[in-house]
C-alpha positions, 0 to 999 in steps of 0.5 A, spaced: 529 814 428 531 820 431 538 820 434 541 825 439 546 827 433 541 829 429 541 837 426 535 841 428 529 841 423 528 848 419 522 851 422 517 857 419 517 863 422 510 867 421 509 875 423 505 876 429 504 883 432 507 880 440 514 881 442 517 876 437 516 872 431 512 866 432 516 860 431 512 854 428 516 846 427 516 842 420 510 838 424 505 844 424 506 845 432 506 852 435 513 852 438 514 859 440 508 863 440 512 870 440 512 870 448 513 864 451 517 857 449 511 851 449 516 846 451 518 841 456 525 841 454 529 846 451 536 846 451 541 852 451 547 853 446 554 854 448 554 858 442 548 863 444 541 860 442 537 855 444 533 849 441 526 847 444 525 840 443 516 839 440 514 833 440 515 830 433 522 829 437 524 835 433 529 840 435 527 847 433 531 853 435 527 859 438 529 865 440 532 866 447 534 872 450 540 872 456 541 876 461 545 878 468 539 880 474 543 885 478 543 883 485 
């Protein structure tokens, strides 16, 4: 069982020719394409960062990007 404490699975990272690197969970699921996260759930890290939760219930981090919109 998979409890909220849990570390985040290692994903695989595959070159793509898109803006990022394409991030891919342990269960073979396209997490991050390079562009867009494909997930419902994605928690940002008080230490910069983020995890998107796939739907094998594991966390996987993908790449995230802050910043500050000038008004």
């Amino acid at each position: 069982m998979n409890g909220p404490n849990l570390q985040p699975r290692i994903a695989t990272v595959v070159d793509l020719t898109c803006a990022r690197r394409r991030v891919v969970c342990v269960c073979n699921h396209v997490i991050f394409d390079g562009i867009v996260i494909r997930s419902r759930v994605v928690r940002l890290l008080p230490r910069g960062g983020a995890e998107a939760l796939c739907r094998c219930k594991a966390w996987v981090t993908v790449p995230v990007t802050y910043s500050e919109s000038a008004s």
